[in-house]
C-alpha positions in Angstrom: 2.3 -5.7 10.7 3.1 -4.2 7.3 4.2 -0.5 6.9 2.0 1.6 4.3 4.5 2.5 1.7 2.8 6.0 1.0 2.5 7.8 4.7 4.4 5.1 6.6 2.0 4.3 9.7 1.6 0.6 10.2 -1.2 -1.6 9.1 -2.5 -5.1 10.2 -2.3 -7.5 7.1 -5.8 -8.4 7.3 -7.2 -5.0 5.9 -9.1 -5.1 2.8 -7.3 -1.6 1.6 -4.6 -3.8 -0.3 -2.7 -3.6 -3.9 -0.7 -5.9 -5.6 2.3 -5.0 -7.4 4.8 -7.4 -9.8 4.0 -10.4 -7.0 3.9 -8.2 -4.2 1.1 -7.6 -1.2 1.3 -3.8 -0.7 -1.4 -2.9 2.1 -2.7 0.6 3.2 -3.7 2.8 6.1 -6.5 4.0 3.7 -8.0 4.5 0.7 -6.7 7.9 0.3 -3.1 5.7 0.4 -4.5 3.1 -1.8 -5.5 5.6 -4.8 -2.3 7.2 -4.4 0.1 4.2 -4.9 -2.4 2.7 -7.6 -2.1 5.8 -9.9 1.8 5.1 -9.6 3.1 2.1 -8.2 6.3 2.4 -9.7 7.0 5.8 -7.4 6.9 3.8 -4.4 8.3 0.5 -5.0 12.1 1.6 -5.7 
């Protein structure tokens, strides 16, 4: 299980609602989530 960086519930790793990030698999509850990290992956990655 990964943990959605924006709201924090946990996701399966096989969703399609995914990002990647410098390298990094980043996977979401949603696409709501999704948009959110995508317009500023930087906020969330600290």
């Amino acid at each position: 299980m990964a943990i959605d960086v924006i709201c924090g519930m946990k996701v399966k790793e096989d969703t399609n609602i995914r990002s990647e990030f410098k390298g990094k698999t980043y996977y979401f509850c949603s696409e709501h989530c999704k948009k959110e990290f995508d317009r500023n992956p930087i906020k969330y990655t600290r």
